[in-house]
N, C-alpha and C positions, 0 to 999 in steps of 0.2 A: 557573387559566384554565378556563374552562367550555367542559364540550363537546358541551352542551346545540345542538338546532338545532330551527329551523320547514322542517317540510313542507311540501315542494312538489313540482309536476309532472312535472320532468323526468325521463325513464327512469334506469332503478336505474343508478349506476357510472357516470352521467355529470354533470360539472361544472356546477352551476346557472348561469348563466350571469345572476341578477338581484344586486341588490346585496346580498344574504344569501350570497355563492356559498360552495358547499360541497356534500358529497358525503352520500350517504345514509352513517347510522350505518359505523363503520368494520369490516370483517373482520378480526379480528384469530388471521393465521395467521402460527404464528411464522417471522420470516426465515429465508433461505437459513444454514448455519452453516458456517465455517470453521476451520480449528486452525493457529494459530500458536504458532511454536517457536522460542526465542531461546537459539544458542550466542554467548556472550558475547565469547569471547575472538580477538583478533587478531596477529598475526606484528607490528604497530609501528602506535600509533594516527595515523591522520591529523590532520594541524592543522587540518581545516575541519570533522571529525565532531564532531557532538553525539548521535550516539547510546550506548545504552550499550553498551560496549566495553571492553576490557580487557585490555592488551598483556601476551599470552603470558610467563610467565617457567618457566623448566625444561618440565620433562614435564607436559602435560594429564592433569587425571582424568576422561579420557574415560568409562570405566565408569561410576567414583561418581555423575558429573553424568547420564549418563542414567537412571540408581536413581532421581537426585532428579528428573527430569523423569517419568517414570511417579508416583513418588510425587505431585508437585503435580498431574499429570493426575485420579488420582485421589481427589485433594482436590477438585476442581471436575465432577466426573464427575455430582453430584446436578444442579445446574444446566442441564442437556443429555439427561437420560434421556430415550431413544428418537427422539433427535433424526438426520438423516443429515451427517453430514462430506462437502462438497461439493470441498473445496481445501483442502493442507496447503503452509505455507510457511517454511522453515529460512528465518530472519534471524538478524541478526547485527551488531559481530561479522563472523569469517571464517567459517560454517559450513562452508566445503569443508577446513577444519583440521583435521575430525574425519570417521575414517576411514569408509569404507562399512559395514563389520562392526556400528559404534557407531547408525548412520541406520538399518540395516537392523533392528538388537533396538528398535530405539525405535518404528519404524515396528510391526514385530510386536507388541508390546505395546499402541500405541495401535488398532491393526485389531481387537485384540482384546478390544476396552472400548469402541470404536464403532464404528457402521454407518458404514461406507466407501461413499460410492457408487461402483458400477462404474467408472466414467472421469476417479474425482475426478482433477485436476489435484495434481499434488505438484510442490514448486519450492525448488531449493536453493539460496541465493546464493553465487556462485564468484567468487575471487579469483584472479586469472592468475598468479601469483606463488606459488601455494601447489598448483599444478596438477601430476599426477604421471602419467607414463605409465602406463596400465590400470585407473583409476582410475575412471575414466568409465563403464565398463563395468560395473563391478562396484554405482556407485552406482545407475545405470539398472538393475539385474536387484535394488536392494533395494528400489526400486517409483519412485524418482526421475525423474519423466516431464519435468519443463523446469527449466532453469537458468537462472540469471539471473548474467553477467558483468559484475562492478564492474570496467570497462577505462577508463572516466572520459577518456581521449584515448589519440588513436593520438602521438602528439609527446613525443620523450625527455626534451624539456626540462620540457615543460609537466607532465608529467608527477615529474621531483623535482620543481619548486615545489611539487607537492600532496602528496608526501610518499611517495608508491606505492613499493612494492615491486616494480614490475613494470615493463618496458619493452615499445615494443608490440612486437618481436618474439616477446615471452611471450607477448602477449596472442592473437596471431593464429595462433601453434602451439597454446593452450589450446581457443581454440574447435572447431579444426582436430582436435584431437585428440576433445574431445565431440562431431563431425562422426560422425568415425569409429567412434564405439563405438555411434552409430543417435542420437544428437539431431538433430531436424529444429528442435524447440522451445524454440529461449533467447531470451533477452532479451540485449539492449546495453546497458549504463547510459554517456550521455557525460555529461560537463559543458561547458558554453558561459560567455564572460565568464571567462575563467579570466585570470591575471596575465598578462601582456605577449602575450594572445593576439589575434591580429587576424582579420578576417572572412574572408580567405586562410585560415588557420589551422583556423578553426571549420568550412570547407568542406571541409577535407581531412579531419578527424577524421568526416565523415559520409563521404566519398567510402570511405574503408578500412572503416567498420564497414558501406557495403550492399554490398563485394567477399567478405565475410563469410556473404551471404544471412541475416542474423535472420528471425525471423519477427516481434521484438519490439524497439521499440527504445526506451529513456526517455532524454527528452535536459532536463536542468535547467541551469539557471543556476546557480553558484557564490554563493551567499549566506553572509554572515560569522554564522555564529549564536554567541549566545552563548554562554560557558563551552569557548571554543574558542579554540585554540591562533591562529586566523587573527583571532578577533575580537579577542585583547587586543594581537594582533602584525600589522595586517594588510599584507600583502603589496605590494609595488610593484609598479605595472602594472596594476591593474583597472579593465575597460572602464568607461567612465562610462554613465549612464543611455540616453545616444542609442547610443553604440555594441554596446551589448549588447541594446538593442531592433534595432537593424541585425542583429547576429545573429542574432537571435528570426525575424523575419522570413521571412531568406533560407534559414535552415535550414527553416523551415516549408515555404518553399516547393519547397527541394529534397528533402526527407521525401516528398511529397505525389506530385512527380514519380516518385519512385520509388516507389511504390504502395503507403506509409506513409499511413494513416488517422488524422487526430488524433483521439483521442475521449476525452481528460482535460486536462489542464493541462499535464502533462509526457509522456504516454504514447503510443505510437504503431504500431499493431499493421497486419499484413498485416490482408486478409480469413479473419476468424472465427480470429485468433488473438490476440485480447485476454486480456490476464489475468485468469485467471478469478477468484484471488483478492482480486485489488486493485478488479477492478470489485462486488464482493462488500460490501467495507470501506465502499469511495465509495457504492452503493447504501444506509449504514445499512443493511450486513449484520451479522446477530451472530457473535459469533467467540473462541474460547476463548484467552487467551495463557498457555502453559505457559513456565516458563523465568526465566531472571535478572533483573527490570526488562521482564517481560512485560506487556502492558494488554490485556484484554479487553473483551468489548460483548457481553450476554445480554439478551434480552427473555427477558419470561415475563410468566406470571399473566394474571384477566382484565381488567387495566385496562391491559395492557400494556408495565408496567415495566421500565426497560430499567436494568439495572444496568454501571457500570463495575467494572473488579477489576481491581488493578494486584502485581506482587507485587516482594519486596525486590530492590534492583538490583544487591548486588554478590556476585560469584557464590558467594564460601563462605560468607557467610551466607544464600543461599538454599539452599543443598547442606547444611548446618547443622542448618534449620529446614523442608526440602521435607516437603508433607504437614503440615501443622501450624498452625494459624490464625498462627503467626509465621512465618508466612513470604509471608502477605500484608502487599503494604506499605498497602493500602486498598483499601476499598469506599465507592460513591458512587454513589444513584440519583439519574437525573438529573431533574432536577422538571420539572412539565408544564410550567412558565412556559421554559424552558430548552430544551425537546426543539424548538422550531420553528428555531433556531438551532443545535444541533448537527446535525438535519439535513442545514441548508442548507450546512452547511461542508462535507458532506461530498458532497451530491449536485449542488452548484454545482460542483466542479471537472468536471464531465462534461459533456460537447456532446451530449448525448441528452435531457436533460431530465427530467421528472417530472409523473407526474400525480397530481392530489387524490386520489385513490384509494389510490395506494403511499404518498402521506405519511399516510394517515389510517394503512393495515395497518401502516407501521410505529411509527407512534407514539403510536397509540391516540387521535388527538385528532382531533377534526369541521372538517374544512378551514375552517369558519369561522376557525378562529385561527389564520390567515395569509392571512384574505383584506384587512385593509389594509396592510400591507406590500407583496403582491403587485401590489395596485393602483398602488402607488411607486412599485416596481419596472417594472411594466408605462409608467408615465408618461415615465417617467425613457429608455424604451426599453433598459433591463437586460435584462429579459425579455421574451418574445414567446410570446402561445398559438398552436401547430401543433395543432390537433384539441383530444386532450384533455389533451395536452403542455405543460406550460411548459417552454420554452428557453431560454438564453442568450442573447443577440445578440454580434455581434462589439463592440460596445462592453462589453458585460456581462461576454463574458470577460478584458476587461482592465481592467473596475473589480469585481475579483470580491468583494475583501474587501471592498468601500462596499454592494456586494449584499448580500453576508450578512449586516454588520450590522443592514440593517433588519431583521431577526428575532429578533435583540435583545430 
């Protein structure tokens, strides 16, 4: 794909606006960077996860695995020199499995091999079930500034069909008790469309997580994915397509009421308390995945290149081989014909938009090449130019994926 362009008039940084449109030669200043951190293992996997995970059996090698995650940090340490770590994020996986003592030398070790910025965001996902009185405390003082609570429903029932370990009166003594140790900064993760749950139901699971004050809340739909316990078994009782768009809806609109901003696909933040890391991700931000079945996103060099790095997913063979070109499970630069599309997958899930300018810095390409797509898109009323914005529209966020394929 050429990213060759003709000269023209209009002022530096802003979008031509003739049928050549495209942006002057692109600035290629490497993205924002992120570090992500994958503990593996969990107290009992759920039937609906497809991530990699790992149900606990005996004593964790809490220690050895953080060796190997310094070790793999330092394996990928060339790719990043001189770069600043903006947001760090424990997934998982249970990461609150693993004690503050284990967070806090890992955290040491990584501050100590990169520039931290002053107020980077750090974010550890907590499981209500696995939550221990003084615990909170002790993670907040090893630098863990927001939490993220996988409570998925406040409803005892709804909650066995999903498999949880937790009932909400764990759940709302957990948060209660990271109240108390000084979090003002978590996150709610629900799920909606869950088995025999009804629009009653789905109302009350938000009514108990905003008596909770989040500052952050992700609310998803229950999807069967594959290599999952719910896809080869699924469940009886799941809302059909209207009624889980009925949910979509009215949760939106009681979010909204309650002074929830939607600004992704699932996500939903007070004022200036979005996640800094996930809008990072969604931006086509770079970002390092240290850990078991970890994936990465580096740009570099001067053409741009953005390389993926994924590494082995099951956790003693990455404890095994940490540090060691075996213990990458693959590398994959992604070709220019391909970057107009991984892009869009990632900056379409946001109601903020993008301008030619951030797509060219990040991908090294001459907005030319995606200016007939965009035109489509634009036809189709997918997208809408706001200044020097492209947007969504409310029909575009709900044919996201026929969006993005046009960049294909």
């Amino acid at each position: 794909m050429s990213s060759s362009h003709t000269h023209c008039t209009h002022p530096p940084g802003e979008a031509c606006t003739g049928d050549h449109a495209h942006d002057p030669a692109p600035v290629l200043v490497p993205p924002p960077l992120s570090l992500y951190v994958h503990l593996p293992w969990c107290v009992r996997k759920c039937p609906y996860c497809d991530f990699n995970s790992h149900q606990a059996k005996g004593a964790l090698p809490f220690e050895a695995y953080i060796d190997a995650l310094v070790a793999d940090l330092d394996q990928d340490l060339p790719l990043v020199w001189g770069r600043v770590v903006h947001s760090v994020f424990f997934g998982g996986g249970t990461p609150s499995l693993f004690p503050p003592e284990a967070i806090d030398r890992f955290l040491q070790q990584a501050s100590a091999r990169l520039r931290f910025a002053p107020n980077a965001e750090i974010t550890l996902e907590t499981n209500p079930g696995t939550a221990e009185h003084g615990r909170f405390d002790l993670y907040r003082r090893a630098g863990v500034n927001r939490l993220s609570f996988g409570i998925q429903s406040f409803d005892d029932e709804a909650l066995k069909r999903l498999g949880r370990i937790h009932d909400s009166g764990q759940a709302e003594r957990a948060v209660k008790m990271a109240q108390d140790a000084g979090y003002d900064n978590f996150n709610i993760d629900l799920m909606y469309a869950l088995p025999e749950q009804t629009l009653a139901s789905a109302e009350h699971d938000l009514e108990r997580a905003f008596a909770l004050q989040p500052a952050h809340l992700s609310h998803y739909q229950l999807t069967l994915e594959p290599n999952t316990v719910f896809h080869a078994r699924p469940p009886q009782g799941i809302p059909d397509e209207d009624h889980a768009w009925d949910m979509q809806e009215r949760c939106q609109a009681l979010l909204a009421e309650h002074g929830y901003a939607q600004y992704e696909v699932s996500a939903y933040a007070r004022p200036g308390r979005q996640s800094a890391h996930n809008l990072n991700y969604w931006r086509f931000g770079d970002y390092l995945g240290i850990g078991a079945g970890a994936h990465g996103k580096i740009s570099s060099g001067a053409g741009q290149q953005v390389l993926r790095r994924w590494k082995h997913k099951h956790p003693q063979t990455f404890m095994d081989t940490a540090g060691t070109a075996a213990s990458i499970g693959g590398d994959e630069v992604i070709s220019a014909e391909r970057l107009p599309f991984e892009y869009m997958l990632n900056l379409l899930r946001l109601h903020e938009g993008f301008s030619l300018r951030d797509f060219s810095s990040r991908t090294g390409l001459a907005a030319e090449a995606i200016a007939a797509p965009l035109a489509t898109a634009q036809q189709r009323g997918w997208l809408a130019r706001e200044g020097e914005l492209w947007v969504p529209t409310e029909l575009g966020r709900r044919f996201t994926n026929d969006v993005v394929e046009l960049f294909l």
